[in-house]
One Martini backbone bead per residue (centre of mass of N, CA, C, O) as a GRO file, in nm:
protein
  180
    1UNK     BB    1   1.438   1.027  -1.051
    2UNK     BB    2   1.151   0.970  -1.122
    3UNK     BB    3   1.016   1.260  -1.076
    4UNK     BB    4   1.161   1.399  -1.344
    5UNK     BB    5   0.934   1.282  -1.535
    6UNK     BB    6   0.730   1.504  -1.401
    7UNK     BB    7   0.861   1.761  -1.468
    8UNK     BB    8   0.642   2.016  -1.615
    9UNK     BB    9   0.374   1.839  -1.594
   10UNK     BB   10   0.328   1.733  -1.325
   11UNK     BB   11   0.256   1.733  -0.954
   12UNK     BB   12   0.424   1.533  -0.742
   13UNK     BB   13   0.482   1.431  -0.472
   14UNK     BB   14   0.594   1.123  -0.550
   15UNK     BB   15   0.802   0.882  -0.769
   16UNK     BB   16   0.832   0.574  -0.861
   17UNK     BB   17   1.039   0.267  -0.797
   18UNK     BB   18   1.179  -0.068  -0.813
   19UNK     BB   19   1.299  -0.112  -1.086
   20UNK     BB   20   1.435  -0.165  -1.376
   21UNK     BB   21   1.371  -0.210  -1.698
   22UNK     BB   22   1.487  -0.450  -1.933
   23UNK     BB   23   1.569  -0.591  -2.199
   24UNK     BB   24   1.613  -0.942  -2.125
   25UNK     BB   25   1.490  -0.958  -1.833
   26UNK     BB   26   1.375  -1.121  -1.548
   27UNK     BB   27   1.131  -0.889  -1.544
   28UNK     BB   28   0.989  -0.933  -1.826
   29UNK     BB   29   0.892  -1.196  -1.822
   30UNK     BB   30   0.700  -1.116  -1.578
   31UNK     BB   31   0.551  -0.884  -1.664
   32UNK     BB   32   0.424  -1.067  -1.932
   33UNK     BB   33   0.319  -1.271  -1.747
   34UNK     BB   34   0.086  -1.040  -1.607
   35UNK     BB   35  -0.025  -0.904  -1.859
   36UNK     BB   36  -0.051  -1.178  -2.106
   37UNK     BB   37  -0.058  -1.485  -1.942
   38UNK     BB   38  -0.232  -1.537  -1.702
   39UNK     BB   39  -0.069  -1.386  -1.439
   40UNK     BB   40  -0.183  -1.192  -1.136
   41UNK     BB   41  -0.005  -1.305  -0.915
   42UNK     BB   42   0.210  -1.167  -0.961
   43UNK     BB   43   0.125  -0.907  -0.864
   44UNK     BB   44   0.081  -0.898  -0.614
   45UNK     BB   45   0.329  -1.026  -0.490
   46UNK     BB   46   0.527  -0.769  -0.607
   47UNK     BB   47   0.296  -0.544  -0.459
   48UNK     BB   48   0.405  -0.641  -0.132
   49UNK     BB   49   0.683  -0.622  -0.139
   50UNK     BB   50   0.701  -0.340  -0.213
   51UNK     BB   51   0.569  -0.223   0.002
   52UNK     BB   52   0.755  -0.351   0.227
   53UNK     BB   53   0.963  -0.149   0.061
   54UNK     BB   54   0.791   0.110   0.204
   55UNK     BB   55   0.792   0.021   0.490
   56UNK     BB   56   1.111   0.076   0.548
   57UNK     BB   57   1.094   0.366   0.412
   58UNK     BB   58   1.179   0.715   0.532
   59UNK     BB   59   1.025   0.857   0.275
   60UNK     BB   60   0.793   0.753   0.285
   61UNK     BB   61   0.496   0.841   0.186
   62UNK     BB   62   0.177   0.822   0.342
   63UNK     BB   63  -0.095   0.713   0.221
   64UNK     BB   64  -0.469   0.707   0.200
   65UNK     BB   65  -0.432   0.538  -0.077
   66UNK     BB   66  -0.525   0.326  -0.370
   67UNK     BB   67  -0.476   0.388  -0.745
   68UNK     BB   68  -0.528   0.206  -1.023
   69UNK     BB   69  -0.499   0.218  -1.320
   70UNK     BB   70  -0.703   0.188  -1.565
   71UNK     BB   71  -0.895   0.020  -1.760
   72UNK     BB   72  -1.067  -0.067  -1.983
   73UNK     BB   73  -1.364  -0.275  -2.025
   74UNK     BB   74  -1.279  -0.414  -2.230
   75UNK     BB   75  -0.968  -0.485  -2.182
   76UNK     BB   76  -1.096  -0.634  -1.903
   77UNK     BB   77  -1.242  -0.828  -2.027
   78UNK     BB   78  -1.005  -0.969  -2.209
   79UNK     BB   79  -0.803  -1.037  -1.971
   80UNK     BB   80  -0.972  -1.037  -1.651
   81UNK     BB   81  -0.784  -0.825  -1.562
   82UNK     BB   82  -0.591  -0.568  -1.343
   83UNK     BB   83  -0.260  -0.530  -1.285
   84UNK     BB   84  -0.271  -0.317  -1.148
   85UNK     BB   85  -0.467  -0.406  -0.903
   86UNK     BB   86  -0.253  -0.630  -0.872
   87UNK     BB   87  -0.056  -0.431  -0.690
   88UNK     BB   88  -0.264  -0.271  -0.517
   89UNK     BB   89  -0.331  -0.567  -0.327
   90UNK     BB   90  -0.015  -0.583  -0.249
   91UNK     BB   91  -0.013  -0.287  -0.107
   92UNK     BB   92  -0.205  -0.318   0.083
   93UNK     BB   93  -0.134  -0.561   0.258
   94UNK     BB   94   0.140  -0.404   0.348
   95UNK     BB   95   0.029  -0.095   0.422
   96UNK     BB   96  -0.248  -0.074   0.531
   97UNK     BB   97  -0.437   0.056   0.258
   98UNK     BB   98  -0.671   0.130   0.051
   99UNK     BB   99  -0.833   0.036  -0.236
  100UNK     BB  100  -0.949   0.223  -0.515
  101UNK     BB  101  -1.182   0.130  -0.831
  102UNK     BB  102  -1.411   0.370  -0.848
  103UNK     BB  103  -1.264   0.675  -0.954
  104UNK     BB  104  -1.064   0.608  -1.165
  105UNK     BB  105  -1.100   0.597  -1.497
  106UNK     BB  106  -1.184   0.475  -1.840
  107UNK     BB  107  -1.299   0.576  -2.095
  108UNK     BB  108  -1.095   0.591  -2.329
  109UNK     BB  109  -1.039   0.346  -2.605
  110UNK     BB  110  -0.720   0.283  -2.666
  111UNK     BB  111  -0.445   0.216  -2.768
  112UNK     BB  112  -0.146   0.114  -2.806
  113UNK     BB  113   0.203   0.195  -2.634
  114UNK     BB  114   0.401   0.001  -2.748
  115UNK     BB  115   0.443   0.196  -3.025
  116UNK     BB  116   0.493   0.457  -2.919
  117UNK     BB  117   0.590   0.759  -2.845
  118UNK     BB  118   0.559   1.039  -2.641
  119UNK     BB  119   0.381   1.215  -2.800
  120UNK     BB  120   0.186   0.975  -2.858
  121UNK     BB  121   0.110   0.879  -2.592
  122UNK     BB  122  -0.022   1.123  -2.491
  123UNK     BB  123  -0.218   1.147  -2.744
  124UNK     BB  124  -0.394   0.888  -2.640
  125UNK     BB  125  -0.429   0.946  -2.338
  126UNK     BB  126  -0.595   1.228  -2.360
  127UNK     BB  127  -0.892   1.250  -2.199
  128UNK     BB  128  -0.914   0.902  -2.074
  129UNK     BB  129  -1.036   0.994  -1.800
  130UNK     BB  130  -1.219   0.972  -1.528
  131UNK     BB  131  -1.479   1.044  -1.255
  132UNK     BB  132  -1.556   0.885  -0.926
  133UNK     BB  133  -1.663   0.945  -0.640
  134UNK     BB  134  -1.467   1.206  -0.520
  135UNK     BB  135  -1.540   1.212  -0.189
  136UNK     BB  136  -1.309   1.014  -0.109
  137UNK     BB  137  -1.055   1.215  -0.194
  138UNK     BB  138  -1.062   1.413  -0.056
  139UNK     BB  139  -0.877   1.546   0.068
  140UNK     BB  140  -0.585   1.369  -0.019
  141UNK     BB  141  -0.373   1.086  -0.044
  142UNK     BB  142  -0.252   0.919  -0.314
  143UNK     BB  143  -0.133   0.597  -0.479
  144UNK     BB  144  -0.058   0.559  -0.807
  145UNK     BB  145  -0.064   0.235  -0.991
  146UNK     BB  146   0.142   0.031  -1.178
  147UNK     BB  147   0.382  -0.091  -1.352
  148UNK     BB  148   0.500   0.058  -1.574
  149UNK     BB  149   0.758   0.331  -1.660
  150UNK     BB  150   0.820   0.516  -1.990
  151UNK     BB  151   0.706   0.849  -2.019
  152UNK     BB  152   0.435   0.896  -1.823
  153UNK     BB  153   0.133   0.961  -1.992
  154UNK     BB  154  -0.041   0.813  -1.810
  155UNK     BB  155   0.041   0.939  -1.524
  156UNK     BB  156  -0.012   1.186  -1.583
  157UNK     BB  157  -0.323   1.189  -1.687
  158UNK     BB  158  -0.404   1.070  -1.412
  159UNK     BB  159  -0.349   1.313  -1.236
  160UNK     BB  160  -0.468   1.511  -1.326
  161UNK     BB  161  -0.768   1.400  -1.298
  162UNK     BB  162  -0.721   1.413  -0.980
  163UNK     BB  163  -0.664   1.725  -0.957
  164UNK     BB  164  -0.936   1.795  -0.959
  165UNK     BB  165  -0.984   1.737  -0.699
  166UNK     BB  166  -0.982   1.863  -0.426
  167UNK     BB  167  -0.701   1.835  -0.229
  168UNK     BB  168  -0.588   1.665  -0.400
  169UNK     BB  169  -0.248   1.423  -0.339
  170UNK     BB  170  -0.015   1.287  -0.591
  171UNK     BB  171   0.137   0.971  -0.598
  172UNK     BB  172   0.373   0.757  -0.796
  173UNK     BB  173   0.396   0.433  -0.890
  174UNK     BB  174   0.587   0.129  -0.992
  175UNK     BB  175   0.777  -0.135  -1.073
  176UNK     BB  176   0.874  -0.049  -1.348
  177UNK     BB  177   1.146   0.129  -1.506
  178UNK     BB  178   1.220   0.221  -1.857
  179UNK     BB  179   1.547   0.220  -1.989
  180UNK     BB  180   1.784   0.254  -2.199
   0.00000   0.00000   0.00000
């Protein structure tokens, strides 16, 4: 069902979820205080377990790698920690795939997505990403990773432009997807 969200927008070998995201969910509390409240352990926690429950699913393909959704460079240091990394770093530990956080960068500083609809959070994030050091995922499948997805506008953006790498085949996976 997560893959409907990004059918004739960006082409995903595979797009997962781990739960679905309700307001005022304990899901909510949690990923609230991983995003917001200097809690990345809680990243980490949450990203080992969803691994272990990637790695007993048979259909789940298995990639080559783990690129997490990058912050951009002042967002990143103004948090101190990227939740998306830290929840690579728990799906790294239990699928035993490295985890790349030097491929795909966020170049431009946007707003913040939590108050745009489906089409300005695109065009917040159009061409908000760059590629650095290529050759490491050539040819390769990646598993692109978030926290939330809500409109899929981030995970669109950074898929398109990891698929301009010949060869690379994208799957994305989120802990949570924010439906209605």
């Amino acid at each position: 069902m997560v893959a409907q969200v990004f059918w004739g927008r960006v082409y995903l070998e595979q797009a997962l979820s781990w739960f679905y995201f309700h307001k005022d969910s304990r899901y909510q509390k949690a990923l609230h205080q991983l995003k917001y409240q200097d809690r990345p352990e809680i990243g980490t926690v949450m990203g080992k377990e969803f691994g272990y429950q990637l790695s007993r699913c048979d259909r789940f393909i298995l990639p080559d790698s783990i690129i997490p959704v990058p912050l951009h460079p002042k967002k990143h240091k103004r948090r101190g920690y990227n939740q998306s990394e830290r929840i690579s770093s728990g799906m790294s530990e239990a699928l035993g795939i490295p985890v790349h956080s030097n491929i795909l960068l966020k170049a431009k500083n946007t707003s913040t997505q939590t108050d745009k609809n489906r089409f300005d959070r695109y065009l917040n994030v159009m061409d908000s990403f760059s590629i650095e050091n290529p050759e490491i995922i050539e040819h390769k499948h990646v598993f692109l990773i978030d926290d939330v997805l809500t409109t899929g506008a981030t995970l669109e953006a950074c898929a398109a432009t990891l698929l301009q790498i010949p060869g690379v085949r994208v799957s994305a996976g989120t802990l949570a997807w924010a439906i209605d």
